[in-house]
C-alpha positions as CSV (number, residue, x, y, z in Angstrom):
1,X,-6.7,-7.7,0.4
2,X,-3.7,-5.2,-0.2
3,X,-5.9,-2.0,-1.3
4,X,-7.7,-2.3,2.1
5,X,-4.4,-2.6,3.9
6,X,-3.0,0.5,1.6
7,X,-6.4,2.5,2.7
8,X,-6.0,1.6,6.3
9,X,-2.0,2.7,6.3
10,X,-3.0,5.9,4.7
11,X,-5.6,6.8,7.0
12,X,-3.7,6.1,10.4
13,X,-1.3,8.3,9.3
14,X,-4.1,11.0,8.5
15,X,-3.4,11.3,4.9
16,X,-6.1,12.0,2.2
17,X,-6.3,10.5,-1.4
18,X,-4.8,13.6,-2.8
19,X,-2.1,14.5,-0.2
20,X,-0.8,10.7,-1.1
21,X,-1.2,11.4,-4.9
22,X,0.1,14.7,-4.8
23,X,3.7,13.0,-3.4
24,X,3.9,10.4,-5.7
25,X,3.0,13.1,-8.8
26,X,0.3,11.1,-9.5
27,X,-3.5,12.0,-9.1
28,X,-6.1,10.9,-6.3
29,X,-8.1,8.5,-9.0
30,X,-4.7,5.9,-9.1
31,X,-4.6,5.9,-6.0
32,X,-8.2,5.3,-4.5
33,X,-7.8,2.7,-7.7
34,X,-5.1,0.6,-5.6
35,X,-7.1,0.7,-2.7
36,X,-10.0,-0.1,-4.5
37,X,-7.9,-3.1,-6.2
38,X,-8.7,-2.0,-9.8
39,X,-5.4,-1.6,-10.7
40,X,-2.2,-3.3,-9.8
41,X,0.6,-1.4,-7.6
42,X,4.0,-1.6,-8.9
43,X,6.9,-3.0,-7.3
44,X,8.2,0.9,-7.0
45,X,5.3,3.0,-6.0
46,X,5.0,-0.3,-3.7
47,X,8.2,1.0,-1.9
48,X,7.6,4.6,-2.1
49,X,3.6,4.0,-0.3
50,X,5.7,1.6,2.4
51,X,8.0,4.4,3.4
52,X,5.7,7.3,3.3
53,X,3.4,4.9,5.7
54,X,5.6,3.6,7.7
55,X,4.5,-0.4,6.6
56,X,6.7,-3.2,5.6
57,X,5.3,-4.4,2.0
58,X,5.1,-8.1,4.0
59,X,2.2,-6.4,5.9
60,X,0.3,-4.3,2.7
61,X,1.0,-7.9,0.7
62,X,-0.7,-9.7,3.6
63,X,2.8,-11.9,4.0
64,X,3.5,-13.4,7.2
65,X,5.9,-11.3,9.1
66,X,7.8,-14.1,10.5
67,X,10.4,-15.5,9.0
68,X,11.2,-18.2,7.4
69,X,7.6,-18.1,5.9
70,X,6.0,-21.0,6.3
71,X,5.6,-24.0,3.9
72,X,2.7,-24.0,1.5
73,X,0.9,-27.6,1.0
């Protein structure tokens, strides 16, 4: 659920694979493997990817954006 989020932040704002990588000094294979959900994001590259697109990590995480979140049962 969060790599297709990820993909679909990146692509609004007209960023490629390696323009993305090339920010986070890291290569276009990690991340088209976070979009692809092979590997986990990080709680820090989770920040970084949320301000470069412009996304709360709520939203990439598939949270409700309301708060308080709502009771599981």
């Amino acid at each position: 659920m969060y790599g297709e989020r990820l993909r679909k932040a990146r692509k609004e704002k007209k960023l490629t694979l390696t323009e993305v990588a090339d920010l986070l000094h890291t290569t276009h294979a990690t991340i088209s493997r976070y979009e692809n959900e092979k590997i986990n994001v990080d709680a820090e590259t989770l920040a970084v990817l949320c301000r470069l697109y412009h996304v709360s990590a709520d939203y990439i995480l598939g949270l409700p954006t309301d708060l308080p979140y709502p009771e599981e049962k």
